[in-house]
N, C-alpha and C positions, 0 to 999 in steps of 0.2 A: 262157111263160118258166118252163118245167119245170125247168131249173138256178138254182143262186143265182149274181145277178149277184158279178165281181168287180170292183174297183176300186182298181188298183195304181199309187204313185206311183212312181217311178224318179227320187229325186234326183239322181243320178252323181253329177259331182265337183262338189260344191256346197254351201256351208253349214258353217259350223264349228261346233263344239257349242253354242255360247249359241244359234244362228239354229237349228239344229234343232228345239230342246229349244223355243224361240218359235214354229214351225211346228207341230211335234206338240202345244203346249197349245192352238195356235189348229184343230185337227182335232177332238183331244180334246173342246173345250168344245162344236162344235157338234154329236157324233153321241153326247155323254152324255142328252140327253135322250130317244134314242129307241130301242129294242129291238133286238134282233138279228134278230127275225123282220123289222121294218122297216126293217133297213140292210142293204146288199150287203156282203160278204167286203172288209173295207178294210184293205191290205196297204201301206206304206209302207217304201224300200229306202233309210235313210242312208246316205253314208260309211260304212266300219270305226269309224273315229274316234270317229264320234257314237252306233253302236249303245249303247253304256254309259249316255249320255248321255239318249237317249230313254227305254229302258228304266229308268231311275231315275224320270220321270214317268208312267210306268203304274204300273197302283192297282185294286184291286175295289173301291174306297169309293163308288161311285156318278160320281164324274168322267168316264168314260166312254174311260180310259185303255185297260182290258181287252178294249174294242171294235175295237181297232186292233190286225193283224198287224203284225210287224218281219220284214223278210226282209232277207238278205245279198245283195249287187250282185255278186260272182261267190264259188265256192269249188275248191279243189283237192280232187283225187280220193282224196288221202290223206290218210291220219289224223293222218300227222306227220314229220319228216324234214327233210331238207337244201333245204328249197326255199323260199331267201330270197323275203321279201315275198310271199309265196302265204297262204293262210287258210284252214281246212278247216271240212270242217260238224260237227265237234263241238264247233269252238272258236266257229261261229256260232252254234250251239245255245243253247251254255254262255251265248253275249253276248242271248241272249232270241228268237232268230230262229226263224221257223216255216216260212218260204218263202225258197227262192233261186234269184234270178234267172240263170240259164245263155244261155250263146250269142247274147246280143243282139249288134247286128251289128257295134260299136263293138269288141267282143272279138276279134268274128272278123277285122276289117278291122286294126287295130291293132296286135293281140296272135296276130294268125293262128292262130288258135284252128280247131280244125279239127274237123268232124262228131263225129270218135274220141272227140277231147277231151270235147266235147259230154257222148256216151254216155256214157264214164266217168263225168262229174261226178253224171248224173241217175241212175246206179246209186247211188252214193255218197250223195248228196243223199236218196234214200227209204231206205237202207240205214240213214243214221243219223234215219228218224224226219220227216225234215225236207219238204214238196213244193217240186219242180222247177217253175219256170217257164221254159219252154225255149221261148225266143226262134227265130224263123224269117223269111225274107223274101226280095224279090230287088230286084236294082240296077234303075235305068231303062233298064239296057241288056240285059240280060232280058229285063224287059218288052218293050221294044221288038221284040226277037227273038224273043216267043211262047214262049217256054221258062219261064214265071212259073211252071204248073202242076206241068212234071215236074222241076224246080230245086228246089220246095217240097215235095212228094214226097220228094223223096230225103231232105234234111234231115230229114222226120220220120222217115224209117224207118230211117235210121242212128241219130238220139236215139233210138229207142225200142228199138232191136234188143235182143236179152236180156233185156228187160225184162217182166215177168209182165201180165198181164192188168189183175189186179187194183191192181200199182200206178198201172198205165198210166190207169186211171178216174180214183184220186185228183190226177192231176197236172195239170197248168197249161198251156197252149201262147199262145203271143202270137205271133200273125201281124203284123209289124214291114214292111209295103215302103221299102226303107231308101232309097228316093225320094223319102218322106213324112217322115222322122224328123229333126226340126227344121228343116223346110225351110218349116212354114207349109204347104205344102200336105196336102193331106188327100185320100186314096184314097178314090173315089164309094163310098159307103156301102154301092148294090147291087152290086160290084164286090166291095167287101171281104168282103161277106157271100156272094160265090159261091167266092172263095176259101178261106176256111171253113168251107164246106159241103165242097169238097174234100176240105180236112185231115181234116175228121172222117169222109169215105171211106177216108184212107186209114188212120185212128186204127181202122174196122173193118177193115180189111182184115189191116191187125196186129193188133190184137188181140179181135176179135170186134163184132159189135154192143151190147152189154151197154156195154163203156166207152167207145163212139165215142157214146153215149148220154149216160153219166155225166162224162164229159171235159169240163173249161171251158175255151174256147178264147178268149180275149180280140185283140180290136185295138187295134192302137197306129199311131202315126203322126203328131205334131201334133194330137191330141185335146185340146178347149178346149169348154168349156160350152154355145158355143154349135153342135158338133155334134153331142153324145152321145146329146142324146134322137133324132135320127136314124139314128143310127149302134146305139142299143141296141135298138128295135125292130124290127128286122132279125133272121129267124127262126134265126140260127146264130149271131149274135155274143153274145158271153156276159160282156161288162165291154172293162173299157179297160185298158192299159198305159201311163201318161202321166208323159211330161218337162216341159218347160215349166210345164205348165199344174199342176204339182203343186208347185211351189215356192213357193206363194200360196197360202195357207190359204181365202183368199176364194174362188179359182177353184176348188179343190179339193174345195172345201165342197157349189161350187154344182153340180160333176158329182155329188157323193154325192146332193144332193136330187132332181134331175132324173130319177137312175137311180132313187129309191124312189119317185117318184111313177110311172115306168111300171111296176115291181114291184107296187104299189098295184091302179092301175089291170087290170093284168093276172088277179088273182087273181078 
């Protein structure tokens, strides 16, 4: 476990600012007791709403607030302009955010959000400072059709296109099989983890060995406590991207210990 594990909740649309701000103090209180050598990269993605909100209960004082990322659930590629209801990443900066989440499949299926789009956001996204978490994945009819590999493929090489080496290391990938994503079920573990070995062939093949090395590539998909420690010993997977199971301080809790005992164990 050569990388640090990550572990990102993805609230979506859920939670108003009092149930946030009761979530984040129930994250808060259980990873203030313990190091940052001994806790995985813990990234939590509120509503716009609630960023304010969350951010008002981080603190250095010992609480365990400064232990926790705020990332934004999607950003526009500009700084600023005519583009009702859109959100750009200085204005997520500004609201306390370090990570944003890009091109989950929900965007693309919804909001038809398209590769281009994609690209754009994650130049924008490290341009102002910030890392990209750039969402990938395919339907069951994909799958079904053997096209999983070079579908996912493509996707990463359109997000990444123009994009430098070196940012390309510090960023984030989530392999999402949007089969898997709230549906309860859960992609076989050695399965998900051969598809990530993929990605980070083709993380070198864009941008060298060096960041296909340093690159954290997380799964997602219905991830719940009682898959993660199977799912993170798996030599390519490098953290989780979780819905559900992250709107529950208890469940959320119990992926953060599960991952520090095999970080533990591992060293």
């Amino acid at each position: 476990m050569s990388r640090k594990p990550i572990i990102a909740g993805n609230w979506k649309m859920n939670l108003l600012q009092s149930e946030a701000k009761e979530l984040f103090e129930g994250i808060k209180g259980f990873v203030k007791d313990y190091t940052a050598v001994e806790l995985p990269t813990i990234v939590i993605a509120p509503v716009f709403t609630s960023l304010a909100a969350v951010e008002t209960v981080k603190c250095d004082c010992g609480c365990g607030g400064n232990k926790i990322n705020i990332a934004g659930q999607n950003c526009h590629w500009e700084k600023s302009g005519a583009y009702t209801g859109e959100i750009s990443v200085e204005m997520l900066a500004d609201a306390g955010c370090s990570y944003v989440i890009i091109g989950h499949s929900e965007r693309r299926q919804y909001f038809s959000e398209t590769d281009e789009m994609i690209n754009k956001k994650a130049k924008a996204i490290l341009a102002g400072g910030l890392i990209p978490i750039i969402c990938c994945g395919e339907t069951l009819e994909q799958r079904e059709a053997g096209v999983t590999d070079s579908w996912i493929a493509g996707q990463i090489k359109a997000a990444l296109e123009g994009i430098s080496s070196e940012d390309i290391a510090k960023s984030v990938i989530a392999y999402e099989p949007i089969w898997a994503i709230g549906t309860g079920k859960t992609c076989d573990s050695d399965e998900a983890n051969r598809v990530i070995a993929m990605i980070r062939s083709v993380v070198k093949e864009v941008a060298g060995a060096e960041a296909a090395d340093a690159i954290r590539i997380l799964y997602g998909g219905s991830v719940k406590p009682s898959t993660i420690e199977e799912q993170m010993s798996k030599s390519d997977i490098d953290g989780a991207l979780i819905g559900g199971a992250s709107l529950k301080a208890d469940s959320f809790n119990e992926i953060i210990a599960k991952t520090m005992k095999l970080v533990v164990a591992a060293k």
